[in-house]
C-alpha positions in Angstrom: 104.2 152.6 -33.4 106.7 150.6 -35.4 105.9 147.4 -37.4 107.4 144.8 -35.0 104.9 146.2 -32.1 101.9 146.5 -34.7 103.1 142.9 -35.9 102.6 141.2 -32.3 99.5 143.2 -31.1 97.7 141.6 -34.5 98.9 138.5 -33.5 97.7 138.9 -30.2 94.4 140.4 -30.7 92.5 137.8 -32.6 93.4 134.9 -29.9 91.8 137.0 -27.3 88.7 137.4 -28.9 88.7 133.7 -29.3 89.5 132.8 -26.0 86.5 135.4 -24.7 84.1 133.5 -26.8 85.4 130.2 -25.6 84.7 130.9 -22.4 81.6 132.8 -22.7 80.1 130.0 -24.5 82.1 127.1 -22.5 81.3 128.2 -19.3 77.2 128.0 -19.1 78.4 124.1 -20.1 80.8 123.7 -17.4 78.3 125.5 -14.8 75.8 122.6 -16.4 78.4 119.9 -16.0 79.7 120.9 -12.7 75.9 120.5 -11.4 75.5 117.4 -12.9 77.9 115.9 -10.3 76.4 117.2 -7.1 73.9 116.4 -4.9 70.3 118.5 -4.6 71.2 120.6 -1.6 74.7 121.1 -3.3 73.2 122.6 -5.9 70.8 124.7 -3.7 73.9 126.0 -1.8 74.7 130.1 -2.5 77.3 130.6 -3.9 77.1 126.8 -5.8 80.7 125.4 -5.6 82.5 125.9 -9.2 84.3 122.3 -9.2 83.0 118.9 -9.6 81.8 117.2 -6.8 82.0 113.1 -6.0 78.0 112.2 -7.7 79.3 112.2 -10.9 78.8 108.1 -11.7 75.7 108.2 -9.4 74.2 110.5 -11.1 74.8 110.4 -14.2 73.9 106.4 -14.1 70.5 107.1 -12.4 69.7 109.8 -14.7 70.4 107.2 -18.1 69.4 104.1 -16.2 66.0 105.4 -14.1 64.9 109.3 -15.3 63.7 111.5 -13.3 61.3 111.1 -10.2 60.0 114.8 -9.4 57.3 116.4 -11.1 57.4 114.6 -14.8 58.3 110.8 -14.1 60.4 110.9 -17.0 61.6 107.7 -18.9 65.6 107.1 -18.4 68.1 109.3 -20.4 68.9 105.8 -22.4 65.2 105.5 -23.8 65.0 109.6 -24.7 67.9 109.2 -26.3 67.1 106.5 -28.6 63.6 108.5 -29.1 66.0 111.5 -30.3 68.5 109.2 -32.2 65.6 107.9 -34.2 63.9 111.4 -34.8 67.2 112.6 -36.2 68.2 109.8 -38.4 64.9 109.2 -40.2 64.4 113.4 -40.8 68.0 113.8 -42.1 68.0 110.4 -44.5 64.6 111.1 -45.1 65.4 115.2 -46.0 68.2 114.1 -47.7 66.8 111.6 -50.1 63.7 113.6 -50.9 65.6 116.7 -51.7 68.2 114.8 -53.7 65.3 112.9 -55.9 63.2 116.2 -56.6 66.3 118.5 -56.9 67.5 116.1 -59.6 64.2 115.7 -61.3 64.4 119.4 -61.5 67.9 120.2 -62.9 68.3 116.8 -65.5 64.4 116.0 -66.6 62.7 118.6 -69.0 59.0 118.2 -68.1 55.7 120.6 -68.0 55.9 123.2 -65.3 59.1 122.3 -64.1 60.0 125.8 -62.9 56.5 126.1 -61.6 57.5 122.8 -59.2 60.7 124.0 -58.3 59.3 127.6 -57.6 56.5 126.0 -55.2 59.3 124.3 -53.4 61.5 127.0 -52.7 58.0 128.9 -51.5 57.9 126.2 -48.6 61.4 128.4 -47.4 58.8 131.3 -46.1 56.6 128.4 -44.5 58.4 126.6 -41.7 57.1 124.1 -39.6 55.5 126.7 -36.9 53.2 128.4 -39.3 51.7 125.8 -41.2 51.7 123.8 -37.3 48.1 123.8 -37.3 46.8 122.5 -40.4 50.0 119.7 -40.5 48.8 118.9 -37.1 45.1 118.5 -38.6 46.7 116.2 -41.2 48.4 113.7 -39.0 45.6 113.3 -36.8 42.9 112.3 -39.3 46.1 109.8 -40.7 46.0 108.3 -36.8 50.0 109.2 -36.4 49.7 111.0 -33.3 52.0 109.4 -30.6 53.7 107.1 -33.5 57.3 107.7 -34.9 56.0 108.6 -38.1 53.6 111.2 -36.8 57.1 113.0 -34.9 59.1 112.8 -38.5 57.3 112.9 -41.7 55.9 116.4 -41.6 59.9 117.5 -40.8 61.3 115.7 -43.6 60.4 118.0 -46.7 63.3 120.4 -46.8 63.1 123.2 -49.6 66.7 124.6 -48.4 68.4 121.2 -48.7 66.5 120.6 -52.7 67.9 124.4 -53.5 71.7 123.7 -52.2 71.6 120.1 -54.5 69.8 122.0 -57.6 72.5 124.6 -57.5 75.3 121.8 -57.3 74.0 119.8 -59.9 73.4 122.8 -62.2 77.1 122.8 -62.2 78.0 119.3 -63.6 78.8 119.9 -66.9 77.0 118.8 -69.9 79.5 117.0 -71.6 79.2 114.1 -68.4 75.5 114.2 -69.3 76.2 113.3 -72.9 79.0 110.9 -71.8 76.9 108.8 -69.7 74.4 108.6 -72.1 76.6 107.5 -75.1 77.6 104.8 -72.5 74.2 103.6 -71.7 73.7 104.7 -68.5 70.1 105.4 -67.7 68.6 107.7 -65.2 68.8 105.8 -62.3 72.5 104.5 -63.4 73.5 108.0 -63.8 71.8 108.9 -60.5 73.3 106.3 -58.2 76.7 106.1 -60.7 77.6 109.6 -61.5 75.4 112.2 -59.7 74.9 111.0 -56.1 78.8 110.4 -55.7 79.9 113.4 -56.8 77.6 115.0 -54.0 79.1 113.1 -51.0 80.7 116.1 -49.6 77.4 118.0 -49.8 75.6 115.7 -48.4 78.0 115.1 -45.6 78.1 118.7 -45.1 73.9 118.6 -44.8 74.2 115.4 -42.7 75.3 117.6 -40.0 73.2 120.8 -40.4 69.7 117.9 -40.5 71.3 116.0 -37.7 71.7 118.7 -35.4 68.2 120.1 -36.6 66.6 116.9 -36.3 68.0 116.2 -33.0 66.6 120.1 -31.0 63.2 119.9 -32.4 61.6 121.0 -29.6 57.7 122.1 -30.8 56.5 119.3 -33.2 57.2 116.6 -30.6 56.0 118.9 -27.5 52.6 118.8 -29.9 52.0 115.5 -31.6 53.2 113.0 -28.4 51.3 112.7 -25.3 53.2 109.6 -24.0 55.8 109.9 -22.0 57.7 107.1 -23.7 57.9 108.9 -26.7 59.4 112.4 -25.9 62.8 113.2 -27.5 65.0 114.4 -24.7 64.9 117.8 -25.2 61.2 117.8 -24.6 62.1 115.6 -21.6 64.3 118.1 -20.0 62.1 120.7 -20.0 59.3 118.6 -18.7 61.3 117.8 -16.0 62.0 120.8 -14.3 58.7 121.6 -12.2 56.9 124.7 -12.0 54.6 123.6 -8.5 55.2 122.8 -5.3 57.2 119.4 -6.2 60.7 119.8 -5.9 63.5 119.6 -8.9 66.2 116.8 -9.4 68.2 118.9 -10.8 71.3 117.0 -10.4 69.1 114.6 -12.7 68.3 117.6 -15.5 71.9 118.9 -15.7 73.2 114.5 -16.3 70.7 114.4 -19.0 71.2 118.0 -20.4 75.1 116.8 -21.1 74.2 113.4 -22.0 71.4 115.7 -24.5 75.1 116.7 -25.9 76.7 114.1 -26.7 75.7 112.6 -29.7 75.5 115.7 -32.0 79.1 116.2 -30.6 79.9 113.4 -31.5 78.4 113.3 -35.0 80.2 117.2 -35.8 83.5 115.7 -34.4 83.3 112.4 -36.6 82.3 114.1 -39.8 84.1 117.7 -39.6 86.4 117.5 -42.0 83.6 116.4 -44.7 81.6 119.0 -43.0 84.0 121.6 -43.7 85.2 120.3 -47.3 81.3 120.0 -48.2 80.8 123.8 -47.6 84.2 125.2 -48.5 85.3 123.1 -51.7 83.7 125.1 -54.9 85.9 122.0 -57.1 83.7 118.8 -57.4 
C-alpha cells in the first residue's frame, strides 16, 4: 500500500464516520418532522410515507395556537413554550450568578472554614436533584410554591459544577491584578463587576449554553411540583399528551410541538457557538 492510497483512504475514512452519525442521529428528527406535516391516518398508514406531506402550516399552527385535544387537553405550544423559556432563563441566570458570587467568595476572601464551604459545595456534585427529590419537595410545599414559577426553579438553581469551573478560573488570575486593583482603589464589588466578572465572559457564555439546554429538558422536577396544566414546560406537555387508554393520539399535534420543543435551544447553541466553543477551548484569559 503506498502513501498516496494510504493518504486518500485517511482522508476518506473520518468523513464517513461523520456522515453515519449524521444521519443516525438526523434521521429519528426527520422521521419526527416528516409526521409533523401529516394527517392522523397518514401517520397510522404502514409503511408511513418518508416525505413531507401538505399539513405542515395546519398543523403546526394548531399545535402553537390551540394544543392538543386527545387525552391531556394540553395548553398551546406558544404558552408551553414561554413556561420552558422562563424555566430556563431564571435557572441559568439564577445558576450562574450564585455560582459566580460563592465561587468568588471562595477563591479572593480569606474567612473561617472556607475550605469547609467550598468542600460542602462540591459534595452537592454526588446529590443531584433526583435523590434529595423528596425532602426538596417537602421544602417547597411547606414554603406554598407548589404550582408557582418559583416552586419549578429555585431548588434547580444551586449548581456545585458551575461554582467549581469559576473557582478553578479565578484561581488563575494572577496576583499581581489583585494587588493592582487594590493600589487603585477598587473595592470588592468594583473588582467583582470591573475586573473579575469580565474576564469570565467566555465561561460564562460557554455555561449559558450547558444551563440553558439543562434548564430547558427538565423533565422530573416539573412532572412533580405542577398539577396545572397551565404550568407544564413542554417537555412534560409532550409526554402527557400521548395517551396510554382508549382515547386516540394527535400525533400529528405531538411531533409539531416535539420540533417546535427544538427550536429554541437550537437556536440559543447556534447564536452563541463560537463563545461556546472559545469558553471551553481558550486556556488564555
Amino acid at each position: 500500500m503506498n502513501a498516496q492510497t494510504l493518504g486518500g483512504r485517511t482522508q476518506w475514512l473520518p468523513h464517513a464516520v461523520l456522515l453515519i452519525g449524521v444521519f443516525i442521529t438526523a434521521f429519528p428528527l426527520y422521521i419526527t418532522f416528516v409526521a409533523s406535516t401529516l394527517q392522523p391516518q397518514d401517520i397510522a398508514q404502514l409503511p408511513m410515507q418518508m416525505y413531507p406531506g401538505s399539513h405542515f402550516l395546519d398543523n403546526y399552527s394548531t399545535a402553537f395556537s390551540k394544543g392538543s385535544a386527545g387525552t391531556y387537553l394540553s395548553p398551546p405550544a406558544m404558552t408551553l413554550l414561554l413556561n420552558s423559556l422562563i424555566v430556563a432563563l431564571v435557572v441559568t441566570f439564577g445558576k450562574i450568578a450564585v455560582s459566580l458570587i460563592s465561587a468568588y467568595a471562595v477563591v479572593f476572601f480569606r474567612f473561617p472554614g472556607r475550605m469547609i464551604f467550598f468542600w460542602m459545595i462540591f459534595i452537592t456534585l454526588m446529590l443531584p436533584v433526583e435523590v434529595r427529590i423528596l425532602p426538596t419537595y417537602q421544602v417547597v410545599t411547606d414554603l406554598k410554591l407548589i404550582n408557582s414559577y418559583a416552586g419549578l426553579t429555585l431548588p434547580l438553581i444551586a449548581s456545585a459544577t458551575a461554582t467549581l469551573l469559576f473557582r478553578q478560573f479565578f484561581m488563575t488570575i494572577p496576583d499581581e491584578l489583585v494587588e493592582a486593583a487594590k493600589i487603585d482603589g477598587a473595592g470588592p464589588l468594583r473588582f467583582f463587576k470591573d475586573v473579575v466578572v469580565p474576564l469570565s465572559r467566555t465561561n460564562i457564555a460557554a455555561l449559558f449554553v450547558i444551563l440553558f439546554i439543562y434548564g430547558w429538558n427538565q423533565y422530573l422536577w416539573p412532572l412533580l411540583i405542577t398539577t396545572s396544566n397551565s404550568l407544564d414546560v413542554i417537555v412534560v406537555a409532550i409526554k402527557k399528551m400521548i395517551g396510554t387508554g382508549a382515547e386516540p393520539t394527535d400525533w400529528h399535534i405531538v411531533m409539531s410541538t416535539t420540533i417546535l420543543a427544538l427550536i429554541p435551544p437550537v437556536l440559543v447553541i447556534i447564536a452563541m457557538q463560537k463563545s461556546f466553543v472559545k469558553g471551553l477551548t481558550d486556556t488564555e484569559k
